[in-house]
Backbone and ligand atoms as CSV (ligand in chain L), in Angstrom:
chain,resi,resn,atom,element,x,y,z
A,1,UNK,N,N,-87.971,-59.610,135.001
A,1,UNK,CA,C,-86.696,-58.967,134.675
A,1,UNK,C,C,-86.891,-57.462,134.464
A,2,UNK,N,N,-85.973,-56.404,134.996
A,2,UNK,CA,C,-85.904,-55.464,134.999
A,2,UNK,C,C,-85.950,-54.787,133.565
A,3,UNK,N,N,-86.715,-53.863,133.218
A,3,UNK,CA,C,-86.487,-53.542,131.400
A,3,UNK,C,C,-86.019,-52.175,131.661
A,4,UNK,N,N,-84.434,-51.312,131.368
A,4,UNK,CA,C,-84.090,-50.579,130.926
A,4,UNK,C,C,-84.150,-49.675,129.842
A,5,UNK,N,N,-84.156,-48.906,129.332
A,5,UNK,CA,C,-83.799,-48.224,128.252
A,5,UNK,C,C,-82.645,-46.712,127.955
A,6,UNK,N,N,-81.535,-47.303,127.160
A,6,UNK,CA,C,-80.842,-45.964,127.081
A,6,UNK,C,C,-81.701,-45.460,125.688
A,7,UNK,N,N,-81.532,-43.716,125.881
A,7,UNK,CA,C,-82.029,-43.071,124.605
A,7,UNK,C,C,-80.352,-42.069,124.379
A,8,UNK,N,N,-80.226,-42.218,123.194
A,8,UNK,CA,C,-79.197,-40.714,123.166
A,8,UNK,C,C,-79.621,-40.039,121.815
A,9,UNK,N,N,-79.159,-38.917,122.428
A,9,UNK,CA,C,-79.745,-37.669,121.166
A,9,UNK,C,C,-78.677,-37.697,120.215
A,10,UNK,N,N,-78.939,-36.314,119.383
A,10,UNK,CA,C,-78.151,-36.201,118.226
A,10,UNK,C,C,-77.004,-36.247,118.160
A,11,UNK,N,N,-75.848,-36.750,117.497
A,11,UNK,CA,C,-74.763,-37.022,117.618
A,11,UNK,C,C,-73.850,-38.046,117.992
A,12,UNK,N,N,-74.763,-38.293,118.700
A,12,UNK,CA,C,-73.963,-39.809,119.768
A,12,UNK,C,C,-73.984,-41.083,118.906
A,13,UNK,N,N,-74.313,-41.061,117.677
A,13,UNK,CA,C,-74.138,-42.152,116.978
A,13,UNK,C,C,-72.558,-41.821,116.595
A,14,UNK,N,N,-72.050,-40.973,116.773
A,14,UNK,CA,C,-70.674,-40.854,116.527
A,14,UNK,C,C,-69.393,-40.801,117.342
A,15,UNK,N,N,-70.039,-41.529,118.593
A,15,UNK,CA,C,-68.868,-41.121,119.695
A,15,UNK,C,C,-68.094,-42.691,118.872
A,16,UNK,N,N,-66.607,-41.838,119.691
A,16,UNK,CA,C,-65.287,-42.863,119.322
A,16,UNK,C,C,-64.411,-41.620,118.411
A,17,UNK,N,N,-65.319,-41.145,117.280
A,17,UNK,CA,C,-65.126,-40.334,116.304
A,17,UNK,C,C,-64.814,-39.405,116.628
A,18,UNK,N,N,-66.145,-38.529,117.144
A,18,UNK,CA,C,-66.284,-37.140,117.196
A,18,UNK,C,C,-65.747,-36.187,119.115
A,19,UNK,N,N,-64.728,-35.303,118.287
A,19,UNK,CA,C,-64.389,-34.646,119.620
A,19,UNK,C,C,-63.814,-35.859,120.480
A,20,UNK,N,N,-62.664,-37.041,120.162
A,20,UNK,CA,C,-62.241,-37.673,120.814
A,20,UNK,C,C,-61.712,-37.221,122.512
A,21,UNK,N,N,-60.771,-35.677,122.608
A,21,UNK,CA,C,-60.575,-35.662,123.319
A,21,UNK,C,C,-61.728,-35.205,124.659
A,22,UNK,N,N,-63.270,-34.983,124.211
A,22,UNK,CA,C,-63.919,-34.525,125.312
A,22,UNK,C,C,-64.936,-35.843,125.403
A,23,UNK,N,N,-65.121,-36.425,124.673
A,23,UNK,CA,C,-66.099,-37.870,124.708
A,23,UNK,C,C,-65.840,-38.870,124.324
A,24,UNK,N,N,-63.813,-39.544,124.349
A,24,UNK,CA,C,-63.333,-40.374,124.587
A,24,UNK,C,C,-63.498,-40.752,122.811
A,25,UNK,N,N,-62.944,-41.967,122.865
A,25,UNK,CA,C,-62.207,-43.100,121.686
A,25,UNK,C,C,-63.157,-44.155,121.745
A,26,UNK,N,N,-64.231,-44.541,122.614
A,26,UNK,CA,C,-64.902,-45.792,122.565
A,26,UNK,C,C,-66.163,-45.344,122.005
A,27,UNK,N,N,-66.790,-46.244,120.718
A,27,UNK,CA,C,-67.924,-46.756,120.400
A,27,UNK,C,C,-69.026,-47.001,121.214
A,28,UNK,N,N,-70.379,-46.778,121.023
A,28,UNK,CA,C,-71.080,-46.687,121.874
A,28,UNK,C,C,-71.540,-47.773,121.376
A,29,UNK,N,N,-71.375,-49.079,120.749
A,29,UNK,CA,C,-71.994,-50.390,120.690
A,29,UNK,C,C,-70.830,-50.723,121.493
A,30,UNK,N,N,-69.663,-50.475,121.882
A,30,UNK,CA,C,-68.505,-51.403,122.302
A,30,UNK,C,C,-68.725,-51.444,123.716
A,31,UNK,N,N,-69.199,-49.872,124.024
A,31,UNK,CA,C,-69.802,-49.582,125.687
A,31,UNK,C,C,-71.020,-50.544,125.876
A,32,UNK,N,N,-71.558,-50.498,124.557
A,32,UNK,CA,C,-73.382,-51.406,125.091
A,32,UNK,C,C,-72.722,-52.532,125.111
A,33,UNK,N,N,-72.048,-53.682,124.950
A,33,UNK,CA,C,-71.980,-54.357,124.856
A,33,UNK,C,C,-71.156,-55.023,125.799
A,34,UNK,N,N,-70.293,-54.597,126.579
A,34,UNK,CA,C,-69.963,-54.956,128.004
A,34,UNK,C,C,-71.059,-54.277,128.956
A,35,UNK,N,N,-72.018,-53.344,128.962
A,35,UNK,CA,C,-72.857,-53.121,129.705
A,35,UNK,C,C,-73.648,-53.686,130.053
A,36,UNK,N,N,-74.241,-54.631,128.622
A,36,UNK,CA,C,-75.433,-56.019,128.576
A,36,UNK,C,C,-74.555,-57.340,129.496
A,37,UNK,N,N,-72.944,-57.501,129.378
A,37,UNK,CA,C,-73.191,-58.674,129.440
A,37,UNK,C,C,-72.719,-58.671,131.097
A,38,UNK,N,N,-71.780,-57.487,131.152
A,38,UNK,CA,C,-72.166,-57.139,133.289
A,38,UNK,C,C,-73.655,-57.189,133.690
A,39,UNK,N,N,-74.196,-56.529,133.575
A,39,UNK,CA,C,-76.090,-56.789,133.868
A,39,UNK,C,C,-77.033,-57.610,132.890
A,40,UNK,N,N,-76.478,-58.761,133.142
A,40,UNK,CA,C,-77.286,-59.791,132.318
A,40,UNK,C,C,-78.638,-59.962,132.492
A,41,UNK,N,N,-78.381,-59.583,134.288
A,41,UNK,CA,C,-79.776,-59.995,134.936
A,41,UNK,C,C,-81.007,-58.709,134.583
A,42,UNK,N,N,-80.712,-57.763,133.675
A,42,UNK,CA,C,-81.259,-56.567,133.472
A,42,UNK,C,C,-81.882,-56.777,132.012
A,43,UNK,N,N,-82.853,-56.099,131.537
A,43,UNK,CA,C,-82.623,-55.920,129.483
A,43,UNK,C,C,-82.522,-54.531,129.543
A,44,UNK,N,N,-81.445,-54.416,129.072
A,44,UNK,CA,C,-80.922,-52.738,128.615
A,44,UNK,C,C,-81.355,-52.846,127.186
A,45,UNK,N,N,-82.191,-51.767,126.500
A,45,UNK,CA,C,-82.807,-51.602,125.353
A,45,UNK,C,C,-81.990,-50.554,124.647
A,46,UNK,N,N,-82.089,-50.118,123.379
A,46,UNK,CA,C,-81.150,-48.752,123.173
A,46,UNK,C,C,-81.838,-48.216,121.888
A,47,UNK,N,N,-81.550,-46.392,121.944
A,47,UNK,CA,C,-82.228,-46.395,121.193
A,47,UNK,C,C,-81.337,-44.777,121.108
A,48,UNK,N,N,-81.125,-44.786,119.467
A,48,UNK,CA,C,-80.313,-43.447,119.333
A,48,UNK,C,C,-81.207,-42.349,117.992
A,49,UNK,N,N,-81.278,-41.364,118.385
A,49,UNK,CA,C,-81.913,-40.679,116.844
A,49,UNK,C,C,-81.100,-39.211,117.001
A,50,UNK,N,N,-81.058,-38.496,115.963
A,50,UNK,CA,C,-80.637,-37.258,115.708
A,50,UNK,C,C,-81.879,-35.943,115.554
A,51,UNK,N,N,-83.359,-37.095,115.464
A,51,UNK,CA,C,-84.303,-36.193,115.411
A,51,UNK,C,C,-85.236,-36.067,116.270
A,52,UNK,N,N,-85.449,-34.792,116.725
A,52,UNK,CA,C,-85.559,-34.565,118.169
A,52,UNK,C,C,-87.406,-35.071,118.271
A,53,UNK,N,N,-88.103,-35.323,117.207
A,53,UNK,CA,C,-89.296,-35.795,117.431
A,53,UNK,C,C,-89.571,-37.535,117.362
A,54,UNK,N,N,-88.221,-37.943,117.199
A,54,UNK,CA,C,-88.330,-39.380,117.439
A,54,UNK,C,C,-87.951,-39.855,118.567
A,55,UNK,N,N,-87.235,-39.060,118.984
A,55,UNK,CA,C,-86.769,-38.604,120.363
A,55,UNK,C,C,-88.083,-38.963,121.255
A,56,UNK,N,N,-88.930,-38.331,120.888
A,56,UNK,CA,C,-90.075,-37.263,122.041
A,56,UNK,C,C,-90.969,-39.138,121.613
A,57,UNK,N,N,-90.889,-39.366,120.804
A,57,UNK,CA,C,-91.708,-40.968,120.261
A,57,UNK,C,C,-91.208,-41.948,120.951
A,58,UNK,N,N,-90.218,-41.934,121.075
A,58,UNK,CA,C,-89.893,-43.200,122.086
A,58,UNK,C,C,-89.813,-42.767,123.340
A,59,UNK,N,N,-89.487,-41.628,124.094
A,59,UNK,CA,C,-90.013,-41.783,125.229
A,59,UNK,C,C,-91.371,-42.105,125.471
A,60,UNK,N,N,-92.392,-41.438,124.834
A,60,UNK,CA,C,-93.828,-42.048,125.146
A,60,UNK,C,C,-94.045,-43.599,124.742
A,61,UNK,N,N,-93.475,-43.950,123.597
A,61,UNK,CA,C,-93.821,-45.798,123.812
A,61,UNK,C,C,-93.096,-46.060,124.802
A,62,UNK,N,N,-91.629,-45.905,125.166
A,62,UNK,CA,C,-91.484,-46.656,126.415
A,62,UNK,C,C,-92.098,-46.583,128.083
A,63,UNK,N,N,-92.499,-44.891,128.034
A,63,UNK,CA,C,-92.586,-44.567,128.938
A,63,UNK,C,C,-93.647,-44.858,130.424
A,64,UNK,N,N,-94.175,-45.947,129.628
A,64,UNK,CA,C,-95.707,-46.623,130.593
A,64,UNK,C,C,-95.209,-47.762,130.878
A,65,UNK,N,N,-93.932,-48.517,130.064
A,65,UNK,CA,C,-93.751,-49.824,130.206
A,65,UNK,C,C,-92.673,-50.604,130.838
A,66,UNK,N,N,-91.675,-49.296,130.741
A,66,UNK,CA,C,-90.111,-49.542,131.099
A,66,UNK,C,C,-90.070,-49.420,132.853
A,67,UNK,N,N,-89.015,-50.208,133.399
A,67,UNK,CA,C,-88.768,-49.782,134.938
A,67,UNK,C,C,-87.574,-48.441,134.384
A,68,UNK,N,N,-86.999,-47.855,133.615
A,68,UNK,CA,C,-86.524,-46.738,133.731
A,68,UNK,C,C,-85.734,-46.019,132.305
A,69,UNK,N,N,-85.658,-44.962,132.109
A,69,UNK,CA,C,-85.147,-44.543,131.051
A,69,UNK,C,C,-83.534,-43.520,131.391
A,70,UNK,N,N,-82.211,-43.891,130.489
A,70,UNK,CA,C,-81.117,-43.478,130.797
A,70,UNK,C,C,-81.346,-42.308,129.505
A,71,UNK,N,N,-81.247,-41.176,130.042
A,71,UNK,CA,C,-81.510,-40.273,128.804
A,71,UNK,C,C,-80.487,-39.010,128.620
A,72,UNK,N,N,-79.158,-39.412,127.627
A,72,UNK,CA,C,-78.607,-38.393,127.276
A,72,UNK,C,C,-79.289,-37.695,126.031
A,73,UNK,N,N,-79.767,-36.791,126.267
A,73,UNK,CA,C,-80.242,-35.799,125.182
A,73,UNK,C,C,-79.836,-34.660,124.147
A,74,UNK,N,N,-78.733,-35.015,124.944
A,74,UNK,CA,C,-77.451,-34.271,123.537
A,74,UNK,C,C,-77.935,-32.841,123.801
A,75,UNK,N,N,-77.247,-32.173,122.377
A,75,UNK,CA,C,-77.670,-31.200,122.182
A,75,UNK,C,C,-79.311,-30.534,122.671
A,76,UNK,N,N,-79.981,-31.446,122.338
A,76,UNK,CA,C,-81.782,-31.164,122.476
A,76,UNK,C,C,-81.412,-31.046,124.352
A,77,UNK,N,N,-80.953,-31.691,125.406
A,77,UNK,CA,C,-80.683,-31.147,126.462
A,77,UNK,C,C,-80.943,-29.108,126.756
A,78,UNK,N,N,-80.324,-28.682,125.720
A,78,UNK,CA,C,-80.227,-27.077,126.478
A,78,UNK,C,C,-81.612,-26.804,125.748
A,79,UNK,N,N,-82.366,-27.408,124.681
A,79,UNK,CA,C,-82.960,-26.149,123.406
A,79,UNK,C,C,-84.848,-27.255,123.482
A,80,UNK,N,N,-85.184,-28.220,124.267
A,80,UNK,CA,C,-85.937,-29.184,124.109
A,80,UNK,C,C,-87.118,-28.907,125.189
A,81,UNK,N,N,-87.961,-28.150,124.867
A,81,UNK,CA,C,-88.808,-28.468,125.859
A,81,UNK,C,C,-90.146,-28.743,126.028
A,82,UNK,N,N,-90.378,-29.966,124.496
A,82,UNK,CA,C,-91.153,-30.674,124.143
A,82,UNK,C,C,-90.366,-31.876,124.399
A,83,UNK,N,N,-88.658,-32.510,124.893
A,83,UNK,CA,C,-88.560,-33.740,125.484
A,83,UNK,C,C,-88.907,-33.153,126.748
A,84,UNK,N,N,-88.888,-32.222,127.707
A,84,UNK,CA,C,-89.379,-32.186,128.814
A,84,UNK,C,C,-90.292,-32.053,129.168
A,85,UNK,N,N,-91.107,-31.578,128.063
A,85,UNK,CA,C,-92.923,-32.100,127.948
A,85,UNK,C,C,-92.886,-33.449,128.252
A,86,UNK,N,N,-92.352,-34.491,127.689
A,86,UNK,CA,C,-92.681,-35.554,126.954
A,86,UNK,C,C,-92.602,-36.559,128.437
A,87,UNK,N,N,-91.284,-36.285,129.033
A,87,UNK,CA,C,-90.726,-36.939,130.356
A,87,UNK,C,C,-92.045,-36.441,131.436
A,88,UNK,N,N,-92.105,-35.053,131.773
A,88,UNK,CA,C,-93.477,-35.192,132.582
A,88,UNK,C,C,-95.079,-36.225,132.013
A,89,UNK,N,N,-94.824,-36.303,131.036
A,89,UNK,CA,C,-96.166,-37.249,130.571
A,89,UNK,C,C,-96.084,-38.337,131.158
A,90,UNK,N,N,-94.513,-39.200,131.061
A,90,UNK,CA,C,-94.392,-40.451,131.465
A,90,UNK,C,C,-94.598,-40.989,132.961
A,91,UNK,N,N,-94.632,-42.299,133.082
A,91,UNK,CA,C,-94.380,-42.754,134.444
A,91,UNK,C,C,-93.401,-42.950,134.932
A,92,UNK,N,N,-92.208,-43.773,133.826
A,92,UNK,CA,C,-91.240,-43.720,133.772
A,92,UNK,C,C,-89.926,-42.705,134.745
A,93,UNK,N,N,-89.298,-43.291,135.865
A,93,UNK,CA,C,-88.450,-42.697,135.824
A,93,UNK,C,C,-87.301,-42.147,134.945
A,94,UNK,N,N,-86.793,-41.052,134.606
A,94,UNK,CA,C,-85.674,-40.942,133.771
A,94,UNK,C,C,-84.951,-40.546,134.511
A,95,UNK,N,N,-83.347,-40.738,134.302
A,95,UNK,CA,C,-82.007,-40.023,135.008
A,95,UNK,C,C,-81.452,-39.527,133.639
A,96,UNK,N,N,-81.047,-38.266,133.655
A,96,UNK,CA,C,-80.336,-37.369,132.812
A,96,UNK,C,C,-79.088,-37.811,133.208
A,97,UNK,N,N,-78.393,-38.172,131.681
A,97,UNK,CA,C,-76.711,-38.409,131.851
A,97,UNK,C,C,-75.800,-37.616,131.079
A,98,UNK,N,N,-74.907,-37.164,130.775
A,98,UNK,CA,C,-73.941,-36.563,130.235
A,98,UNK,C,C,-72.361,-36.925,130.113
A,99,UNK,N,N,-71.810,-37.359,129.041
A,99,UNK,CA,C,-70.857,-37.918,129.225
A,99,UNK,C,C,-69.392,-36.915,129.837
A,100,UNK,N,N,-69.818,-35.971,129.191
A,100,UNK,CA,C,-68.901,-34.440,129.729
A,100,UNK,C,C,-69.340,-33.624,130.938
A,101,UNK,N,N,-69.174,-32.706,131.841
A,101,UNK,CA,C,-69.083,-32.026,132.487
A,101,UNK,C,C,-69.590,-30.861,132.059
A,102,UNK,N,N,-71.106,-30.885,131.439
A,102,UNK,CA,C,-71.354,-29.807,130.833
A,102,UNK,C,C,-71.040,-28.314,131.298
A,103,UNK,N,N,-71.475,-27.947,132.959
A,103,UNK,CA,C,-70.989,-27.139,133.363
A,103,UNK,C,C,-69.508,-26.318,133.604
A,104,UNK,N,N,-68.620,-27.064,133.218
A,104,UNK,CA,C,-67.399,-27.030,132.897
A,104,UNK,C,C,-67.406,-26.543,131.129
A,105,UNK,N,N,-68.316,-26.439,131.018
A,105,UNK,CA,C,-68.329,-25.957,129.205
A,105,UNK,C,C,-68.806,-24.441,129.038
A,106,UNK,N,N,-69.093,-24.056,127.571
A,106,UNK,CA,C,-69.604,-23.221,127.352
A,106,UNK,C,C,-70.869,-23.501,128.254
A,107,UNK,N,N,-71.374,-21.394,128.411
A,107,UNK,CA,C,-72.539,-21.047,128.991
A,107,UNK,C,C,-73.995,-22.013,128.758
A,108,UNK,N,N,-73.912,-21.982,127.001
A,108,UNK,CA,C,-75.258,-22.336,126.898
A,108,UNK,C,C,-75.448,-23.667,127.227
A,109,UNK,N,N,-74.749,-24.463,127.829
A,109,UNK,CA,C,-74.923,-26.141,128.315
A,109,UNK,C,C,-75.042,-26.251,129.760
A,110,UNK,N,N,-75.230,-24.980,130.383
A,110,UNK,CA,C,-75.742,-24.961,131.359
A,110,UNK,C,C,-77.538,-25.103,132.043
A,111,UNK,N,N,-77.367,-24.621,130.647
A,111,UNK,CA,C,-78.882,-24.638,130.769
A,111,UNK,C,C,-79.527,-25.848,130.689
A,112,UNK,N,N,-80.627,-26.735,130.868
A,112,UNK,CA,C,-81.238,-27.887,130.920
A,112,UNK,C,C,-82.874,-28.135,131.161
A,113,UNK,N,N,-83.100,-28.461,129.979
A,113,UNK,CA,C,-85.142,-28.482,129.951
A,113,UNK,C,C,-85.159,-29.528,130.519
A,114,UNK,N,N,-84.169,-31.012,130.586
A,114,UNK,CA,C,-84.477,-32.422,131.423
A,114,UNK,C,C,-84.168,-32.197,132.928
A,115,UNK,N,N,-83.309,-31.567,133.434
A,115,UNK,CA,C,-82.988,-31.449,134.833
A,115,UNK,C,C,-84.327,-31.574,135.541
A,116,UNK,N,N,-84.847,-30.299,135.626
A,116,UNK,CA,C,-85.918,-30.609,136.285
A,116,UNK,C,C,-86.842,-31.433,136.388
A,117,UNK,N,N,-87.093,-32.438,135.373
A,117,UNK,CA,C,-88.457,-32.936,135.274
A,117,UNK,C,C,-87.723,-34.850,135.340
A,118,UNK,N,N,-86.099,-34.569,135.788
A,118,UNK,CA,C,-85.858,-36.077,135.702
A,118,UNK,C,C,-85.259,-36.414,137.282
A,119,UNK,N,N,-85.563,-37.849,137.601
A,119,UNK,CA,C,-85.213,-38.206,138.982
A,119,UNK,C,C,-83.628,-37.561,139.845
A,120,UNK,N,N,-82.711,-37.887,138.912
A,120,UNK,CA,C,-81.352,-37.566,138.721
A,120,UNK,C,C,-80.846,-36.832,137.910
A,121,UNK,N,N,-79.984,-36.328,138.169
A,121,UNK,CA,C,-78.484,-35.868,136.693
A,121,UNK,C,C,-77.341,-36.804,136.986
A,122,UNK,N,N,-76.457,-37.117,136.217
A,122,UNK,CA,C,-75.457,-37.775,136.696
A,122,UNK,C,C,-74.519,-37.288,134.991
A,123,UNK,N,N,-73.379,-36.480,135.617
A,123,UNK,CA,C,-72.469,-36.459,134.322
A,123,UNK,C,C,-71.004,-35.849,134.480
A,124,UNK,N,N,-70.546,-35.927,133.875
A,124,UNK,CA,C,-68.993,-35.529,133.866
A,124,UNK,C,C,-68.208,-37.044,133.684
A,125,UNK,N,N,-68.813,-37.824,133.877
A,125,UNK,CA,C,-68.040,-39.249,134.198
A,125,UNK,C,C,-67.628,-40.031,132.638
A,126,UNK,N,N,-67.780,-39.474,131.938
A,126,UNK,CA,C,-67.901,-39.989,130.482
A,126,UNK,C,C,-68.637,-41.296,130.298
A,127,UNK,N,N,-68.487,-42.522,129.637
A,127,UNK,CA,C,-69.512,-43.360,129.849
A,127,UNK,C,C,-69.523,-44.105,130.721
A,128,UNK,N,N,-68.930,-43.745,131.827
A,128,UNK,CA,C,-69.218,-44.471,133.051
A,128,UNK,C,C,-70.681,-43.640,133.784
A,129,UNK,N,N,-71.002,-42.751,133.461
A,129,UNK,CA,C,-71.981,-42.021,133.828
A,129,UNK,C,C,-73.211,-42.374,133.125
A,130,UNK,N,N,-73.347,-43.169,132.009
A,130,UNK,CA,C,-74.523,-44.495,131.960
A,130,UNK,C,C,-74.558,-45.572,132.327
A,131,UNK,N,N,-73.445,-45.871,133.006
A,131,UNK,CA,C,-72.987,-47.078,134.176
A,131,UNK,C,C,-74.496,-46.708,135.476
A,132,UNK,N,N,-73.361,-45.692,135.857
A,132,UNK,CA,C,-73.809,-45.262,137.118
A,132,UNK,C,C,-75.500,-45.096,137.337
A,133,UNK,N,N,-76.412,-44.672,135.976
A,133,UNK,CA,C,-77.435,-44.223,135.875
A,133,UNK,C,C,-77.970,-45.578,135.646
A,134,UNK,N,N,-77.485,-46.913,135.733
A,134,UNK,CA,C,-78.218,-47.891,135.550
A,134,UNK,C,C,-77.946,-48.362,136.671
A,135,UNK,N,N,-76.847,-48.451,137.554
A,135,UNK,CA,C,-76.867,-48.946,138.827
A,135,UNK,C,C,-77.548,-48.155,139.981
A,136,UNK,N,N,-77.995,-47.107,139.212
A,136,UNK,CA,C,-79.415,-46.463,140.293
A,136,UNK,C,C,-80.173,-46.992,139.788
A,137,UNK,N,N,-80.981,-47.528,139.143
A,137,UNK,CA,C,-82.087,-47.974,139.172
A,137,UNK,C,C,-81.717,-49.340,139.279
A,138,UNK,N,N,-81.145,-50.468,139.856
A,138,UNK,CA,C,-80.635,-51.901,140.041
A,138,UNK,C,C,-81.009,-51.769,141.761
L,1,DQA,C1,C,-73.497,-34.119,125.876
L,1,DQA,C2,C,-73.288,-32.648,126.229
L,1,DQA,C3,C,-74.092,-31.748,125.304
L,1,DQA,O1,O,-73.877,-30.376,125.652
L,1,DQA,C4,C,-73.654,-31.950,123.876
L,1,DQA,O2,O,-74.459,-31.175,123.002
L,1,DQA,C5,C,-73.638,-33.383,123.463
L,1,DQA,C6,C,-73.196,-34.395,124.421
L,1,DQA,C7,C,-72.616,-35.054,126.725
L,1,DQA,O3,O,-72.943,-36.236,126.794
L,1,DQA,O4,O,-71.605,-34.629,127.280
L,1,DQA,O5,O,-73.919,-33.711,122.316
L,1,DQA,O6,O,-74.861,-34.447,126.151
């Protein structure tokens, strides 16, 4: 069986809540949880922190073991480039996701330490854009 893993960075323990109108009204257990039971045939793992060195910790435990990592990195995305250390260490494919259209935002979210060092980007789609980043690797 295929072993997944989503990671999300700081903040995202609060979607539903926070900034409804740019990252939607839905819960991100309510999203995991029709996500698990459409790809049954998959194990989607999950894993959320606000601190950017637990962050950098679970990519390296997963990163030798998993067939792939879904990695919104939040904020740590523009300012992180000890998670983009961390992703070149791995074997692990990662796809960078974004639930917003960062480029459509302020300047500084243009910028990106994961872009380069991950298979994909995939974002603007809100959480259909960790859909999408799991049906690339399926
Ligand atoms: C985000 C975009 C980031 O710029 C922002 O800091 C986030 C969420 C997104 O999913 O759209 O926290 O990664």
């Amino acid at each position: 069986m295929k072993k997944l893993i989503i990671i999300n960075g700081p903040n995202l323990n609060l979607l539903g809540k926070r900034e409804p109108e740019i990252y939607g009204s839905f819960s991100f257990s309510e999203f995991l949880e029709t996500i698990r039971e459409k790809y049954s045939n998959i194990t989607i793992d999950y894993f959320q922190s606000n601190i950017e060195g637990e962050l950098i910790d679970k990519i390296q435990e997963v990163g030798f073991t998993y067939d792939g990592i879904v990695l919104n990195a939040a904020a740590y995305t523009h300012t992180s480039i000890g998670i983009g250390d961390a992703i070149k260490a791995i074997e692990a494919p990662v796809i960078e996701v974004h639930i917003s259209n960062t480029f459509s935002r302020e300047e500084f979210r243009h910028q990106s330490y994961i872009s380069p060092v991950s298979k994909g980007v995939i974002l603007g789609f809100g959480l259909q854009s960790y859909e999408l980043a799991i049906q690339s690797f399926i």
